[in-house]
C-alpha positions in Angstrom: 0.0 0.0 0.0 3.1 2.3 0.6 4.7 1.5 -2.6 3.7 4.5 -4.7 4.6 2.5 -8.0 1.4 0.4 -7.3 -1.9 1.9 -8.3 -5.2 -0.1 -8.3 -4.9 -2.6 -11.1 -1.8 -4.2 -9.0 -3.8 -4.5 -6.3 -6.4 -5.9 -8.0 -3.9 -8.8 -9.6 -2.6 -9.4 -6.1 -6.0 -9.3 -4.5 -6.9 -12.0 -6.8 -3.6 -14.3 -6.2 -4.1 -14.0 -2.9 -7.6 -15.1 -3.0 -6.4 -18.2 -5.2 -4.1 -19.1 -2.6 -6.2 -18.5 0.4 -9.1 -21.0 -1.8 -6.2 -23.4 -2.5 -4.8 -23.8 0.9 -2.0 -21.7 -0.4 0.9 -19.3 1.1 3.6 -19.6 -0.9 3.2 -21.2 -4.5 -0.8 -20.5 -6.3 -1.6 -22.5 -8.9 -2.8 -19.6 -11.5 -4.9 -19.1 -14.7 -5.4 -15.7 -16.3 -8.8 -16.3 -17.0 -9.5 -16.8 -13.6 -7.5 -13.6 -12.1 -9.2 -11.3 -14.7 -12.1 -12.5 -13.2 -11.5 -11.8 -10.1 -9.3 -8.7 -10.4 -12.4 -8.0 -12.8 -9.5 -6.6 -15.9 -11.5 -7.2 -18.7 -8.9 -6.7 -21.3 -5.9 -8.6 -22.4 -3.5 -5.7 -22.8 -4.4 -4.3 -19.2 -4.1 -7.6 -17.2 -0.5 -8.5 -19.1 1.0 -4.7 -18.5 0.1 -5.1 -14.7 0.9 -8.4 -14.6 4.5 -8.0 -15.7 4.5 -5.0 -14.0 4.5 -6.9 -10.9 6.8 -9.4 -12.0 9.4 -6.7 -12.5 8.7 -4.8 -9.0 9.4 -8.2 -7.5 6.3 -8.9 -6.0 5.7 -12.0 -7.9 7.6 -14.9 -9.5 5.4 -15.9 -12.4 6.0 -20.0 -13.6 4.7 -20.6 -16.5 3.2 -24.6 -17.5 3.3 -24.9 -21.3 1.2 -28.5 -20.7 -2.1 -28.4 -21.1 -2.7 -30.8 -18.1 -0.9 -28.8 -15.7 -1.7 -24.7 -14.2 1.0 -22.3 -13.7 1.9 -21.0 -10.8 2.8 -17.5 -9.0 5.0 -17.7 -6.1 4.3 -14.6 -3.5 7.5 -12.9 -2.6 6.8 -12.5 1.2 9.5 -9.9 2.3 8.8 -7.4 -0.7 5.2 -7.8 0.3 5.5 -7.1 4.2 8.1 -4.2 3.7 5.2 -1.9 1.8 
């Protein structure tokens, strides 16, 4: 909330994560889909949700794993002490 890079589609991605995780049992490693964050981050266009997305990536709040099989979701791992320190 401090970190005055972030503005409200950020939240809204991490808001969304988070709510994976807490659904999944999850702290640390949340099985992902962007379908399912846009939903919930309610980002209803492709070019907004993958700026904000990366955006995160490259303020180091997120580690983004990508599956490339069909059979298996990627996954966002949460980087605790960049999230704690804002």
């Amino acid at each position: 909330m401090d970190d005055p890079q972030l503005n409200v589609w950020h939240l809204a991605i991490l808001t969304a994560i988070l709510t994976l995780g807490y659904r999944q049992g999850e702290r640390q490693r949340i099985k992902v889909s962007r379908s399912k964050i846009m939903t919930l981050s309610h980002i209803n266009t492709l070019p907004t949700y993958h700026k904000y997305f990366k955006q995160l990536q490259d303020l180091g709040y997120i580690k983004y794993m990508p599956s490339y099989h069909p059979g298996y979701r990627s996954e966002v791992e949460l980087y605790q002490e960049r999230l704690s320190h804002n």
